[in-house]
C-alpha positions as CSV (number, residue, x, y, z in Angstrom):
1,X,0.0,0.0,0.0
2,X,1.5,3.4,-0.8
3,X,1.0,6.0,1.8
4,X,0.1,8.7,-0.7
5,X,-2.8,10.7,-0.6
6,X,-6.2,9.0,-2.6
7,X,-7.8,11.9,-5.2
8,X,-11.3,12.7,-4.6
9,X,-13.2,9.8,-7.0
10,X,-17.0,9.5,-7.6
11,X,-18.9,6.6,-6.8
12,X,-17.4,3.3,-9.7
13,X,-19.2,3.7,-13.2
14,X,-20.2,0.5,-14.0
15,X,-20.5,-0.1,-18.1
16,X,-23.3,-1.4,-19.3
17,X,-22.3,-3.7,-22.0
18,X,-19.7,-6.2,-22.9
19,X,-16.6,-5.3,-24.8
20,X,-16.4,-8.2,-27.2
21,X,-13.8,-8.1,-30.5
22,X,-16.3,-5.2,-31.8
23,X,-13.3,-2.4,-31.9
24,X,-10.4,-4.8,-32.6
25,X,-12.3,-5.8,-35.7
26,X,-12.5,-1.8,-36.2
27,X,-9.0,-1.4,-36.0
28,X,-7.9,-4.3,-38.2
29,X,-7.7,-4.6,-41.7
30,X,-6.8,-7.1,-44.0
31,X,-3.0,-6.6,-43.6
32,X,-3.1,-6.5,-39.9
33,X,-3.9,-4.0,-36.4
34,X,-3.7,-0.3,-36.6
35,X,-1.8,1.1,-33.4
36,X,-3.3,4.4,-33.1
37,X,-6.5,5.4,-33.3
38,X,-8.3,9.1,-33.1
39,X,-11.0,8.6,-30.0
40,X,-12.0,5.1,-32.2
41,X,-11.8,6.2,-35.6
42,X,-8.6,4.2,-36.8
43,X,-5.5,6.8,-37.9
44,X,-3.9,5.4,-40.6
45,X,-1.0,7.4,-40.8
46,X,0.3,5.7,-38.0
47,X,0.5,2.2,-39.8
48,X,0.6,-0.8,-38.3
49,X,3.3,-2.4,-35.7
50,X,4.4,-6.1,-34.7
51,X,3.8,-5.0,-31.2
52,X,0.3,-4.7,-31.2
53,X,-0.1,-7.8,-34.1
54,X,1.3,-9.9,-31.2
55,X,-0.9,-8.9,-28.7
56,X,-4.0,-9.7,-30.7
57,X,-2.8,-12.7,-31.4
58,X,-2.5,-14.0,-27.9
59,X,-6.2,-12.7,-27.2
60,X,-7.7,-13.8,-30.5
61,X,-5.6,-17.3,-29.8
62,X,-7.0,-17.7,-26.4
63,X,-10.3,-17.8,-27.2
64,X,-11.7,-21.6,-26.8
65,X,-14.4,-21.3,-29.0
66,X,-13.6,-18.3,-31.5
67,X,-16.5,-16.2,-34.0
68,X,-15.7,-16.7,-37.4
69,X,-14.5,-12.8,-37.0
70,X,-12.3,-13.7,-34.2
71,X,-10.8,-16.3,-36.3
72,X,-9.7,-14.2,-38.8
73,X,-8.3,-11.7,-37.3
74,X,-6.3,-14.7,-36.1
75,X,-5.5,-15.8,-39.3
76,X,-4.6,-11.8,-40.3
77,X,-2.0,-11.5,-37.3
78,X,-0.3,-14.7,-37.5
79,X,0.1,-13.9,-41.4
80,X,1.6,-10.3,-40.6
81,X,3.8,-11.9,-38.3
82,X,5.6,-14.0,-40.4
83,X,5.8,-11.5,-43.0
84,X,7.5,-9.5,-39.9
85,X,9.8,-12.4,-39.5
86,X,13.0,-12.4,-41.0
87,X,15.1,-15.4,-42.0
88,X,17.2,-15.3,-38.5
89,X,14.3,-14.8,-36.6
90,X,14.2,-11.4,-35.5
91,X,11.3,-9.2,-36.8
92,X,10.3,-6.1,-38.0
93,X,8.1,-3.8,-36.0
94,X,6.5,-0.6,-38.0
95,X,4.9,-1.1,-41.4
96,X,3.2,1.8,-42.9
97,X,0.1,2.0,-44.2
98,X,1.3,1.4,-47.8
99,X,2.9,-1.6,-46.7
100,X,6.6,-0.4,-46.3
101,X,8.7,-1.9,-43.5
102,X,10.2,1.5,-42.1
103,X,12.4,0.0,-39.9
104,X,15.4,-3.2,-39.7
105,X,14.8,-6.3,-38.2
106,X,15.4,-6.3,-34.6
107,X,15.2,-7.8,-30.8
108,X,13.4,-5.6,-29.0
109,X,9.9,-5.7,-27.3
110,X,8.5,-6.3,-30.7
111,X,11.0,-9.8,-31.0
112,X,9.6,-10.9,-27.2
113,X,6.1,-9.9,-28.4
114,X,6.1,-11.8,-31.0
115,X,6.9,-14.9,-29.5
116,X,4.5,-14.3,-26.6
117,X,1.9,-14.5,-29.7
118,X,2.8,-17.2,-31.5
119,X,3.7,-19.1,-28.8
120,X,0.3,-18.7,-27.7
121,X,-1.3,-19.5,-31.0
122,X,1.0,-22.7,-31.3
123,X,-0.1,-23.6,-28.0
124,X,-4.2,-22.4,-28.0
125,X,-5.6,-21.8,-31.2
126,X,-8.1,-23.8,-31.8
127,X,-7.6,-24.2,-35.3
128,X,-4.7,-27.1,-36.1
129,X,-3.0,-25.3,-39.2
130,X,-2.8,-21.9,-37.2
131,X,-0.9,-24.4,-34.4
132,X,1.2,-25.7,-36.9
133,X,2.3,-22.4,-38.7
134,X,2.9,-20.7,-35.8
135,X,5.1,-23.3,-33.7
136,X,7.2,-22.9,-37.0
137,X,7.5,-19.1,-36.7
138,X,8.5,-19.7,-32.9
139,X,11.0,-22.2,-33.2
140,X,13.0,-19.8,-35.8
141,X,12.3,-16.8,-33.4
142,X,13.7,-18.5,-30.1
143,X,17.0,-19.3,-31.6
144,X,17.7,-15.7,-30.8
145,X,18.4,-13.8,-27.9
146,X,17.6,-9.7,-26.7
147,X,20.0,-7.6,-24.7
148,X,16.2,-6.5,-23.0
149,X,15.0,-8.4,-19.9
150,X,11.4,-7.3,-20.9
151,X,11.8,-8.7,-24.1
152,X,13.2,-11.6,-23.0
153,X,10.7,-11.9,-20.2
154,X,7.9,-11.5,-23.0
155,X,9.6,-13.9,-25.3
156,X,9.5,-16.3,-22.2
157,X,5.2,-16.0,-22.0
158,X,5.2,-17.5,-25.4
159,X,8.0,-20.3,-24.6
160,X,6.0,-21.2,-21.4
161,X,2.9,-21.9,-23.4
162,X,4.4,-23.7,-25.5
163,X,6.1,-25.7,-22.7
164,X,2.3,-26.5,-21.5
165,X,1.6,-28.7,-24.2
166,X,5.0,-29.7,-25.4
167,X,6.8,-30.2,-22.6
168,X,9.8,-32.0,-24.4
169,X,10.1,-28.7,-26.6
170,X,13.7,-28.0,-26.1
171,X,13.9,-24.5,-28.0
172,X,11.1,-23.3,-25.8
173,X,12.6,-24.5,-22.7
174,X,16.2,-23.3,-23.3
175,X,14.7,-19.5,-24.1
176,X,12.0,-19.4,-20.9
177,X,15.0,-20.5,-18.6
178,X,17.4,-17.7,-20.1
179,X,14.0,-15.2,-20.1
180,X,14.0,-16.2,-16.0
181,X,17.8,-15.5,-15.7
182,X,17.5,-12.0,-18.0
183,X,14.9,-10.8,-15.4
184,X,17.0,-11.9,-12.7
185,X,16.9,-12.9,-8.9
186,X,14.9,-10.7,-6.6
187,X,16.6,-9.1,-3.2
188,X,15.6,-10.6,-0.4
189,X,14.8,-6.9,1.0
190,X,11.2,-6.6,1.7
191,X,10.8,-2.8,1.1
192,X,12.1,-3.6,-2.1
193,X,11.8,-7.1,-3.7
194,X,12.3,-6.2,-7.5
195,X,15.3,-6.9,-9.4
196,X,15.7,-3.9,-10.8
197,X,15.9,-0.1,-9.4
198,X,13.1,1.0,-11.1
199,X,9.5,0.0,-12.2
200,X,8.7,1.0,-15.8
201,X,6.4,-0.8,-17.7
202,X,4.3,-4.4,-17.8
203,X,6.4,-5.0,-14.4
204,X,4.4,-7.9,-13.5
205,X,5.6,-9.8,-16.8
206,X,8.8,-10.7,-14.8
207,X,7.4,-11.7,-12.1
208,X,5.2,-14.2,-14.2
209,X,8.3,-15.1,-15.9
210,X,10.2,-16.5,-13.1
211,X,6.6,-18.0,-12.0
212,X,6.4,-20.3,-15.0
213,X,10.0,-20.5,-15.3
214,X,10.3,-22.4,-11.8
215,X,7.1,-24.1,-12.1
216,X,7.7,-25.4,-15.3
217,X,11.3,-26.2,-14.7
218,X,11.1,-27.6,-11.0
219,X,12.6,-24.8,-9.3
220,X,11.0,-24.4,-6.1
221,X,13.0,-21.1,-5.5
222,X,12.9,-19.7,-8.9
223,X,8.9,-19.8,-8.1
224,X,9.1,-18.5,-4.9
225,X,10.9,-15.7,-6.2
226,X,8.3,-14.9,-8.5
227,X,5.2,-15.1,-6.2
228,X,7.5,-12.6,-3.7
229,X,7.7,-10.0,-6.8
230,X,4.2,-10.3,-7.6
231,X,2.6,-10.4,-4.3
232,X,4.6,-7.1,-3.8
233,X,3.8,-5.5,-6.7
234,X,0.1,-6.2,-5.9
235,X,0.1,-4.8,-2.5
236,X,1.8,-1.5,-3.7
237,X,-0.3,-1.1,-6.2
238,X,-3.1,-1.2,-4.4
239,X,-5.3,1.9,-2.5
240,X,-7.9,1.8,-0.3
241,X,-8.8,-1.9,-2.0
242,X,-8.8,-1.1,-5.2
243,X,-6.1,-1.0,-8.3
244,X,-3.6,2.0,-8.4
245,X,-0.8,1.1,-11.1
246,X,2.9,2.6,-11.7
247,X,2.4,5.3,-14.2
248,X,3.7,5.6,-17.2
249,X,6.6,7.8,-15.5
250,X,7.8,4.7,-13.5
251,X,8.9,4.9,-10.2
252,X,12.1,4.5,-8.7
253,X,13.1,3.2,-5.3
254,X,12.9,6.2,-2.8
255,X,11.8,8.8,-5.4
256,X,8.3,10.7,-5.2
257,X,5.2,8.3,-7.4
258,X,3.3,10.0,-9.7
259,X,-0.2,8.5,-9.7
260,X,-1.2,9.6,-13.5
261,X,-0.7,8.8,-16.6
262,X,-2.1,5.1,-15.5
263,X,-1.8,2.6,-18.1
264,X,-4.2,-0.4,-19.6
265,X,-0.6,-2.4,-20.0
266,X,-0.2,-1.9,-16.2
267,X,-3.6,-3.3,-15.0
268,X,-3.9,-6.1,-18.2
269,X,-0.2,-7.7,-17.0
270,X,-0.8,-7.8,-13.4
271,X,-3.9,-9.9,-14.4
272,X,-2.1,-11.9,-16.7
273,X,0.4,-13.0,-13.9
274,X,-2.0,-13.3,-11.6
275,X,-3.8,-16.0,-13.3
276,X,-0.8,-17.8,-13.9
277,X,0.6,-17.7,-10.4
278,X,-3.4,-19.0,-9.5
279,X,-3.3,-21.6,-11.9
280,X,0.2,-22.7,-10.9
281,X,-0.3,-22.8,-7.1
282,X,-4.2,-23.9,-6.9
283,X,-4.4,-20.5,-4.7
284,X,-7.5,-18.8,-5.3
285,X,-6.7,-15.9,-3.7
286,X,-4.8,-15.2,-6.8
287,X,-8.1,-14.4,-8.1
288,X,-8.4,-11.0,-5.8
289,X,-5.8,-9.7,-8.6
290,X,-7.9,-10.4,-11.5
291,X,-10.8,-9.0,-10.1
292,X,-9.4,-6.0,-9.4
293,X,-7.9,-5.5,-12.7
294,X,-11.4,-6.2,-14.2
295,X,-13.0,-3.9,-12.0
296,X,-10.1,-0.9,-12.6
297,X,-11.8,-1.2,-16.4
298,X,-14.8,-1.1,-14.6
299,X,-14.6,2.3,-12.9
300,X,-12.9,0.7,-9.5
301,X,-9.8,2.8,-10.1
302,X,-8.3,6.5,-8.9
303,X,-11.1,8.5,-10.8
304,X,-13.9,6.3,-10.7
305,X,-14.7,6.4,-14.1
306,X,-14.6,3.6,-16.7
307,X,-12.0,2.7,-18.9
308,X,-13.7,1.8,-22.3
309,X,-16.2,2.7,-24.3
310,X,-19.8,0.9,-23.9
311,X,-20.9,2.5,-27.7
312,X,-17.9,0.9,-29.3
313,X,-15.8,-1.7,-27.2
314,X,-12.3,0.3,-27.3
315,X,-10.3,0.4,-24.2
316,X,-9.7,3.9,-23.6
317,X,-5.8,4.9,-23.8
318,X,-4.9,6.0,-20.0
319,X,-6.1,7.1,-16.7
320,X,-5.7,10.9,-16.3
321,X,-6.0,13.3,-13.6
322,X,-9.1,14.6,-15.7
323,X,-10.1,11.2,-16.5
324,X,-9.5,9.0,-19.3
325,X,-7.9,9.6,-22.7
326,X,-10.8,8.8,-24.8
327,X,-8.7,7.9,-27.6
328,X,-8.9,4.1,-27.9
329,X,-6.0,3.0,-29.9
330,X,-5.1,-1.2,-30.0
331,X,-3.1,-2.0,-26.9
332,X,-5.2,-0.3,-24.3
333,X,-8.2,-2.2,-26.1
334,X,-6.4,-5.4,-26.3
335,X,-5.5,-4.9,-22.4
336,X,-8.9,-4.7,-21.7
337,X,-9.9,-7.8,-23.5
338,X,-7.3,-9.9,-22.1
339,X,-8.7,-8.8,-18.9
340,X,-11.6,-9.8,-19.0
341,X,-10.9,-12.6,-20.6
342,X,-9.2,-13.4,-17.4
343,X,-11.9,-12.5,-15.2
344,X,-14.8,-14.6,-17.3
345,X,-16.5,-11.6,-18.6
346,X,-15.6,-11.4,-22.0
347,X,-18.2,-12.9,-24.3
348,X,-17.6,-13.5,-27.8
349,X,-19.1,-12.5,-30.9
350,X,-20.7,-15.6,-31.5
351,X,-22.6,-15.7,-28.3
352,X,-23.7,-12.4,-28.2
353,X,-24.8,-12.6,-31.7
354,X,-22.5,-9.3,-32.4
């Protein structure tokens, strides 16, 4: 719990519908995801980037029992991945909108991204030739290595679930067990149980990292490790019971917190690992994690306001002093599905009839 002082907030605004694929299908084309979008008109301009493409992959991939829309936008990122995809294994991560690579292929987030997708969609698509295609894609991508512990850590997500179903994988197991040694091993000091000085951005990814790493790999302390860093990450980013993330700022150890510009990516990857580290340890108070992540989106958050957009289904782009950016551009949406896909409230397309 930080000691800081809670803003005045109104009463939660609960939304009134269900978010569904609606705006990811809005932001999609048939070459892939827009990143930006202009309230929830799509902004071209921007183009498209590997970034994003992963991220709707792992949602659209999770998805038991997928729309026929869901699927292909499936089909569409897995496709734009590969074209990302170079013949080492690193990727591209900006396309234009005219279809121009404006950038070399490279390791960074995009790289760990990337595998985190198609790792997922190896491991859960529902569709056999997606599996296929994509356990390809990830086997030439985890030959390679970042200099980045989050990309590493993220490029670990998509080892572990491959790991989960092919547990004899051994190109998925050597990269999860150097993503677990690129995040590192926590201090033991309480006030401060984080590998690193600082807290950025998708902190709890390495904490869920090490979780699946030592789970998956039989290292008892490796898991501990993991459950220390998330369980303190939880608690301090938590206020008066509900969710109170690291802004986009960051926050260094023994340096003033800023409590705005909040972030989707924040709330979306604490619920992430905390569905891992309940799945891992049959705990369900895990679940106290997830619900508060799906309730931030709800309006349980610093402002008391909701985080998407009923009318349209777009996660809205950050939590403000004044309240939320309204623009709804494709990660804060996809953080918002993956949410609630966590917490059992996401309905798809094909039930709803949307």
């Amino acid at each position: 719990m930080t000691s800081a002082t809670p803003a005045p907030h109104t009463s939660p605004t609960v939304a009134p519908a269900i978010p569904g694929f609606r705006h990811l299908e809005r932001l999609s084309d048939d070459t892939g995801l827009f990143e930006h979008a202009r309230h929830a008109v799509v902004r071209r301009q921007h183009g498209y980037c590997t970034d994003d493409v992963a991220r709707g992959l792992v949602v659209t991939s999770r998805e038991p029992e997928p729309s026929p829309e869901v699927g292909r936008l499936a089909e569409c990122y897995l496709a734009f991945l590969t074209h990302a995809q170079d013949g080492s294994g690193a990727f591209h991560n900006r396309l234009s909108h005219d279809r121009r690579w404006t950038d070399e292929p490279g390791l960074g987030d995009w790289w760990g991204r990337a595998l985190w997708g198609l790792g997922t969609a190896a491991a859960r698509n529902p569709a056999p030739w997606i599996r296929d295609e994509a356990l390809i894609s990830f086997t030439l991508g985890a030959t390679r290595r970042s200099t980045h512990p989050r990309a590493m850590a993220f490029a670990g997500l998509g080892a572990a679930e491959v790991l989960r179903v092919l547990p004899d994988n051994a190109p998925a197991a050597a990269l999860l067990a150097d993503a677990a040694l690129a995040v590192g091993v926590p201090p033991a000091d309480p006030d401060w149980p984080w590998p690193q000085p600082e807290l950025t951005y998708a902190n709890a990814a390495l904490a869920e990292v090490l979780i699946a790493a030592g789970h998956l790999g039989g290292d008892g302390s490796m898991l501990a490790d993991g459950l220390r860093m998330l369980t303190w990450l939880h608690e301090i980013q938590t206020r008066d019971g509900r969710l109170s993330v690291v802004p986009v700022a960051g926050w260094r150890r023994h340096a003033p917190r800023d409590r705005y510009d909040q972030q989707p990516i924040e709330v979306a990857a604490l619920a992430d690992a905390c569905a891992t580290a309940g799945a891992v340890t049959g705990d369900p108070s895990w679940q106290v994690g997830v619900r508060r992540a799906s309730a931030w989106f709800q309006g349980a958050n610093d402002r008391g306001t909701a985080m998407w957009d009923a009318a349209t289904g777009g996660g809205y782009d950050g939590l403000t002093l004044y309240g939320p950016n309204l623009n709804q551009g494709a990660e804060s949406t996809i953080a918002l599905i993956s949410t609630l896909q966590h917490s059992g409230h996401l309905v798809n397309e094909r039930s709803e009839g949307i």
